[in-house]
N, C-alpha and C positions, 0 to 999 in steps of 0.2 A: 147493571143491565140497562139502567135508564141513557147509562153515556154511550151505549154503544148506540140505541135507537137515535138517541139526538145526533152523536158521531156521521152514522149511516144517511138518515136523512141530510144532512150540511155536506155529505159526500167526503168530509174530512178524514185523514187518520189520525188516530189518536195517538202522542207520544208515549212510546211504551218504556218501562221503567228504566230500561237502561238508556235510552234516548235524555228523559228529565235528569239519570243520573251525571250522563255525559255534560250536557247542558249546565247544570251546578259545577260540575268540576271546570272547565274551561273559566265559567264565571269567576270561579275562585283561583283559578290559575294565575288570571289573567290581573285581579285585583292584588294577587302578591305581589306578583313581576313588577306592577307600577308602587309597590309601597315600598319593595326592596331598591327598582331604581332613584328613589324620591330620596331614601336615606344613604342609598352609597352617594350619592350626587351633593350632596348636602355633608359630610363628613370631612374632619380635619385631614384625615388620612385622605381621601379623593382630592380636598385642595393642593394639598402636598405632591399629590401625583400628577395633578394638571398644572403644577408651576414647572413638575422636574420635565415634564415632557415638552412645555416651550424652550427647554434649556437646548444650545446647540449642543449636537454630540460630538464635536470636537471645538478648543478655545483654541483659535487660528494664531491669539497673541502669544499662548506660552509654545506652541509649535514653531513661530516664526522666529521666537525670542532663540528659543533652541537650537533652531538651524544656523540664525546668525553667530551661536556662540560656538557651533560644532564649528564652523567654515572657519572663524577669527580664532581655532586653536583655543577657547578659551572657556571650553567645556571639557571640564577635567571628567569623562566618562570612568576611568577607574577608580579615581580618588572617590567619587564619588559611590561610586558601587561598594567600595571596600568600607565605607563609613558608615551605608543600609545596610549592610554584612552583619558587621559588630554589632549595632541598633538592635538588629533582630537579634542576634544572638544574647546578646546582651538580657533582654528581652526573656527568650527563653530560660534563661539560665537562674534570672532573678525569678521566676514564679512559681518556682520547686520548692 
């Protein structure tokens, strides 16, 4: 009774409990979200992910290297397919 007279006189409203509840929760929301991003930021798995992501997404050298060899005949594209063929199969067959 006493807070509502002092409340009343200082013309304030008083935070009502779901107000102070909201208030804690945010608090604690917000102190996760910084403890979670401090440890994902900080982990070997996030360095791993900030080195791959400087990586280009394409190596222009083995593309170029490619096309020179397609052009000079000198990319055997079948022989080569037919050898990942076997590999795989190969592959499969041994892990039965």
């Amino acid at each position: 009774m006493k807070t509502t007279k002092i409340n009343s006189r200082l013309n304030t409203n008083p935070l009502t409990k779901t107000d102070r509840l909201s208030k804690i929760f945010d608090q604690e929301a917000k102190r996760f979200a910084d403890e979670f991003t401090q440890n994902a930021t900080s982990s070997p798995i996030s360095e791993l992910l900030e080195l791959i992501s400087k990586l280009p997404e394409i190596r222009q050298e083995k593309v170029t290297a490619a096309r020179q060899n397609i052009a000079n005949n000198a990319y055997e594209t079948q022989g080569r397919l037919d050898i990942a063929i076997d590999r795989v199969l190969e592959e499969i067959i041994t892990e039965k």
